[in-house]
N, C-alpha and C positions, 0 to 999 in steps of 0.2 A: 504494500500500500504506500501510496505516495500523493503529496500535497503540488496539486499543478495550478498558478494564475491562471485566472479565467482569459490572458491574453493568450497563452502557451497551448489550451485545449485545443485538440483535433479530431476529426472523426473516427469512429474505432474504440476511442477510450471505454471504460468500464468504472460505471461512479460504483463507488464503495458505500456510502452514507446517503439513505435518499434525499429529497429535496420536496420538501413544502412550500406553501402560498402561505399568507399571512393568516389561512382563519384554517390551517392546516390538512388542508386537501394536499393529497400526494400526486407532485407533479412528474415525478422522476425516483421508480425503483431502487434499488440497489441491484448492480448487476445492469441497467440500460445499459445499452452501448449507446452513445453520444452519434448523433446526427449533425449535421449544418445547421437546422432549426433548432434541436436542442440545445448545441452549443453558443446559439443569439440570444434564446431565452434565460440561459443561465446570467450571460454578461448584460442583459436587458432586466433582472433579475437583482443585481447589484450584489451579486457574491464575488466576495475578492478571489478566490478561488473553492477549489473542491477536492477532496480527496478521490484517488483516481484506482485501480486494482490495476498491481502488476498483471501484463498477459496471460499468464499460467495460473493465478493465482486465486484460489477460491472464496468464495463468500465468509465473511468471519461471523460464527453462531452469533445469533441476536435474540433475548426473547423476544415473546411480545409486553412485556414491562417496558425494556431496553428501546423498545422499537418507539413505543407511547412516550417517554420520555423525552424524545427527541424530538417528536413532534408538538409536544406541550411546551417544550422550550421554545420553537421557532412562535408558535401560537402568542404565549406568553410574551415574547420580546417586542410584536406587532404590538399589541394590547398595551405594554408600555410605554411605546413610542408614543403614541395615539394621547394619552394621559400625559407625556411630557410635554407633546405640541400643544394642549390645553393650555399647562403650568406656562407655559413661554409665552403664550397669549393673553395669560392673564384672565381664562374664561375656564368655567364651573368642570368639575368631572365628573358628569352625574353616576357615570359608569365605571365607577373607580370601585365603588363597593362589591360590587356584583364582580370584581376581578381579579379582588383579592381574595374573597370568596371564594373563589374557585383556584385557588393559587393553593388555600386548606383544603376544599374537599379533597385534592390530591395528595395532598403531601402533609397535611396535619395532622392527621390521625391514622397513621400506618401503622401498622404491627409485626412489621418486618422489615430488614434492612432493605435496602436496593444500590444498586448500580449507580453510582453517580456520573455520567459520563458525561464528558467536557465536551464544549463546541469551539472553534478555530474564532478567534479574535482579531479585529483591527482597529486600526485607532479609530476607526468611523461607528462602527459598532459596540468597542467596550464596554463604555456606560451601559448600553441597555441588558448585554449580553452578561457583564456583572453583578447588575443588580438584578436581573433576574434569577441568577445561579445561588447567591446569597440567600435571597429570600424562598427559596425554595430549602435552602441548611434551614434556615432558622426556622421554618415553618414548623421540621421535623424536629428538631432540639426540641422548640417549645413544648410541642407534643409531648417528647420523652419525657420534659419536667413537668407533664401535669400544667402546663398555661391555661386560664380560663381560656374560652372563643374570643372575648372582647381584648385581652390582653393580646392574645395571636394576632388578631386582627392589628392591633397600633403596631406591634413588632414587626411582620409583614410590611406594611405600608412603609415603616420608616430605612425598610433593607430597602427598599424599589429606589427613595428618593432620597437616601444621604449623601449621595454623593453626586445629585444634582449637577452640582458648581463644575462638574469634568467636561461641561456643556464649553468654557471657558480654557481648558487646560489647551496647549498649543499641540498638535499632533504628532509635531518629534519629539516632543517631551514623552506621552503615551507609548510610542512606541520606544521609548528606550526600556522601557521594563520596570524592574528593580535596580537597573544598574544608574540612578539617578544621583546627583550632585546635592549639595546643602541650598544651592538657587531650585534647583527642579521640583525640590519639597518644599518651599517656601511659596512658588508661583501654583505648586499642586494647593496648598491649604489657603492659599489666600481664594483661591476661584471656588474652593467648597464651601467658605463660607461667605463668598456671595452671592453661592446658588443658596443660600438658606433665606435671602431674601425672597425668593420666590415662592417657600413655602406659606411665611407668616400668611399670606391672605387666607388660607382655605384652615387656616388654626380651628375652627369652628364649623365648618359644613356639616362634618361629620360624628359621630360619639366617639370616634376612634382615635379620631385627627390632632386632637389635644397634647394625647399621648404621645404619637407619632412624632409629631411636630418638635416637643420638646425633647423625644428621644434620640432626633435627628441635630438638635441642636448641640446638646450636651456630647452626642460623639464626636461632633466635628471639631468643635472647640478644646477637647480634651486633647487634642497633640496640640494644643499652643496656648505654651503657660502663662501668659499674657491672658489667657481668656478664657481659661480652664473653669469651669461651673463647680459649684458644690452638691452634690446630688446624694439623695437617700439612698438603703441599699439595696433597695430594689428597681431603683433607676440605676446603680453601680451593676446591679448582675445581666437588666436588660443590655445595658452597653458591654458588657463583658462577651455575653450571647455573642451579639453582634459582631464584636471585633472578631472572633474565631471563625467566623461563618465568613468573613468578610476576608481576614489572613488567609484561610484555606484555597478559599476561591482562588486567592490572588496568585497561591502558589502552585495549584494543579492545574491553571487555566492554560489554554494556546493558544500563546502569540507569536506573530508574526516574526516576532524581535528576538525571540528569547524562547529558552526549552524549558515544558515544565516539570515541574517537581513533582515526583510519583507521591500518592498518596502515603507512603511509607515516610518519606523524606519530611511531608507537612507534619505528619502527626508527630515524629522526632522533635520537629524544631519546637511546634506549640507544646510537647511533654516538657522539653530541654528550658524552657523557658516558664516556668511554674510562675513567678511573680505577674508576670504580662498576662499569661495565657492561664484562669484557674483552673487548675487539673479534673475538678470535679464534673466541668463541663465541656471539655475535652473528650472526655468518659463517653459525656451524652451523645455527642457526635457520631464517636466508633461504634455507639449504638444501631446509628440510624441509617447507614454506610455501608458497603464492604470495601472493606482496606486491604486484607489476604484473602481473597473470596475461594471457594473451590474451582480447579480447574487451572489457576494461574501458575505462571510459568517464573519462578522466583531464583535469582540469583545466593547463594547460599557461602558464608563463612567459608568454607573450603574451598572455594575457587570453583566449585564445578557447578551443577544447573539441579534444581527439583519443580516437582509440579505438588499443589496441593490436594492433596486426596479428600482433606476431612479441615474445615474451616472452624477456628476456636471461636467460639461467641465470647468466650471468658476476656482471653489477651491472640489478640491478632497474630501476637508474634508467634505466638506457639502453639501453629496448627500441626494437623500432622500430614508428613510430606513422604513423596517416592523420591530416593535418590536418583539420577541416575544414571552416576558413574557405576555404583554396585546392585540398582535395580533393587534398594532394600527399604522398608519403610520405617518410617524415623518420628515416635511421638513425641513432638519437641513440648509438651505441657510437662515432659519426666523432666524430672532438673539433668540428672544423667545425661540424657539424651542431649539436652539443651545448652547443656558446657561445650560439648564438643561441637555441637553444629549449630548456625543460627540464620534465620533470614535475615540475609544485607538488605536485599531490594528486590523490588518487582519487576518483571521485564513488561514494558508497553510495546504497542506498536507505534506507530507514527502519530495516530488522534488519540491516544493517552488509553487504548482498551489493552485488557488482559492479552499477548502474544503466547499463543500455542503454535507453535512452528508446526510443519506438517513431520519430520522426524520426531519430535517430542509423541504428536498424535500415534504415533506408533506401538511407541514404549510405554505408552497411557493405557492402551488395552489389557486388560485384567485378566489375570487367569483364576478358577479359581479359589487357591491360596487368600491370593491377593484382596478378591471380593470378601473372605470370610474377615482378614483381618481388618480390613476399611471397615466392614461392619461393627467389631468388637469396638475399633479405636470411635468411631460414631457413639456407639450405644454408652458409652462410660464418659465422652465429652457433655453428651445433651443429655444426662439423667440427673 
C-alpha cells in the first residue's frame, strides 16, 4: 500500500481505502481500479491524495465496525465544517445539537473496544479532521467514566471547537508537525485564543454550550501563564480528559509532514509523563481502544517479529504472542515469560492499520496444538 497525490494518479490504480461524499454514500470501493472519470472526481473531490494497492497486493481485512468508522468520520468532518462556516458567519447552528448527538449515539456508550483508525491529514483539512478524531476519544472516555449525557454533551462540543483559532495558524506552520520552534507555539496559541472569540456568542443557545464554552476557554489558556484560569476539579479533570484525547490524536494522526507515532509509542509517552498526563485516565483510554489488538504483527525485544494470538484486556503489553523465529507461544502476562521477551512496537502499514504480511499469514495458521493452547491462554486471560 502506498500514499499517491491526486496529481500523480493514473489509470489502473487500485484504491485501498474507499471514498465517501459528505452525507456518506460510497463513491468508490476499495479495490476500484481508477478510470479517467474517476480519477477527475477524486481531484474534483478535493482529496490531496489516496492510498493506492500495490499491483499484486490484496485487500487488507476490514470489519464492518472498521468499514462504518471511516465512513462516520468523512460524515462527521462535512457536518463540522458546515457548523464552523456558521461560527465564521457569525449565524445560529440550529443543527449542532442533533450532531453531536449523534457523535454519542456512536461512540458514547460502547461496551467494547474498537479500532481507532487514522485518516491522512493536510494542512487544509487538520482542524476539522482533528477535532473530529478527538471528540470521538472523548466521547468514549467519558462513557468509560460514567459522564452524565449532559456532561458528554458540553465535552463533545468543546473537543469539535477548541481549537477553532487553527482557522488562523499559517499553513507551513501546520504542516511542520511537532517539529515546531518557540515562535511556531506562540503564533499556534495566540490564533487559538482568538478563535475563542468566536465562540462567546453562542455561550447560551444551548444547555450544553455554557459548559463547553468555558471548557474550551480554560484549555486554551492553560498553556499561557499569562492567562492561565483557576478552575474547580472537575473542570481540572474535564480539561485533563481533553488534553489526552487531544495529545493522542496529535501523535497517531497522518500527516503529510511527519510519520506517526504507533499507538504503542503514544500510550508510553502519556504513561512516561504521569504529572501532565493523569495515569488514571490514561487507563480509560486503553479501555476504549485496541492498542495490541489480536492479529497484529508486533516487533519484539529480541530483534525478531511475533503476531498476537490472544489480546490482554488487563495490560496491553502482555498479550500473548507466537514467536516466530521458534514458532512457540509466549504468555507475556507470566513475569517469566515477560523478563525475557517484551513488545517494542507495533508494525503499521503505511495509513497506520495492523500489517500482517502475506508470509506472516502463513505461519498464523494453526495447527491443532496450537488452537488448544490459544484457547487455554484465552480462557484464564478473560475469567
Amino acid at each position: 500500500m502506498k500514499f499517491v497525490k491526486s496529481e500523480d494518479l493514473k489509470v489502473g490504480m487500485r484504491l485501498a481505502k474507499p471514498i465517501y461524499n459528505k452525507n456518506g454514500v460510497l463513491l468508490y470501493d476499495r479495490g476500484t481500479v481508477l478510470t479517467s472519470p474517476g480519477i477527475k472526481s477524486v481531484r474534483n473531490f478535493g482529496l490531496i491524495g489516496i492510498y493506492i494497492l500495490e499491483p499484486a497486493e490484496p485487500l487488507p481485512p476490514l470489519s464492518d465496525e472498521d468499514i462504518k468508522f471511516e465512513q462516520l468520520q468523512t460524515i462527521f468532518m462535512f457536518r463540522l465544517r458546515d457548523n464552523l462556516d456558521l461560527i465564521w458567519a457569525r449565524k445560529k447552528m440550529d443543527g449542532l445539537p442533533m450532531f453531536v448527538e449523534e457523535i454519542l449515539r456512536h461512540y458514547g456508550s460502547l461496551n467494547h473496544r474498537v479500532n481507532f483508525n487514522q485518516n491522512l491529514r493536510s494542512s487544509e483539512d487538520f482542524m476539522y479532521k482533528h477535532a473530529i478524531s478527538t471528540a470521538i476519544l472523548v466521547a468514549m472516555i467519558t462513557s468509560s467514566m460514567a459522564y452524565s449525557h449532559n456532561k458528554q454533551l458540553s465535552m463533545v462540543t468543546a473537543a469539535l471547537f477548541f481549537d477553532i483559532g487553527y482557522r488562523y495558524v499559517p499553513k507551513v506552520i501546520i504542516e511542520q508537525g511537532n517539529q515546531l520552534s518557540a515562535g511556531d507555539r506562540e503564533v499556534i496559541q495566540q490564533s487559538l485564543e482568538r478563535g475563542l472569540n468566536f465562540l462567546s456568542m453562542y455561550q447560551n443557545d444551548f444547555d450544553f454550550m455554557p459548559q463547553a464554552v468555558n471548557l474550551c476557554t480554560a484549555y486554551v489558556y492553560s498553556t499561557n501563564p499569562q492567562k492561565a484560569l483557576s478552575v474547580d476539579s472537575d473542570m481540572a479533570t474535564m480539561m485533563m480528559i481533553l488534553k489526552i484525547a487531544d495529545t493522542f490524536d496529535r501523535m497517531t494522526a497522518m500527516n503529510l509532514g511527519h510519520e506517526p507515532e504507533s499507538e504503542i509509542s503514544a500510550m508510553r509517552y502519556l504513561y512516561s509523563n504521569g504529572r501532565e498526563f493523569h495515569p488514571d485516565i490514561v487507563n480509560k483510554l486503553s479501555e476504549c481502544i485496541h492498542i495490541v489488538p489480536q492479529a497484529a504483527s508486533v516487533d519484539l525485544s529480541t530483534g525478531d517479529k511475533g503476531i498476537v494470538l490472544v489480546e490482554n484486556p488487563g495490560n496491553f503489553m502482555h498479550p500473548v504472542i507466537l514467536r516466530l523465529s521458534d514458532n512457540q507461544i509466549y504468555d507475556l502476562s507470566n513475569p517469566i515469560a515477560s523478563s525475557e521477551i517484551q513488545v517494542v512496537d507495533i508494525m503499521k502499514t503505511m495509513d497506520n492499520r495492523i500489517m500482517v504480511d502475506e508470509e506472516t499469514r502463513k505461519q498464523f495458521v494453526p495447527d491443532e496444538r496450537l488452537i488448544e493452547l490459544t484457547e487455554e491462554f484465552r480462557k484464564r486471560l478473560y475469567s
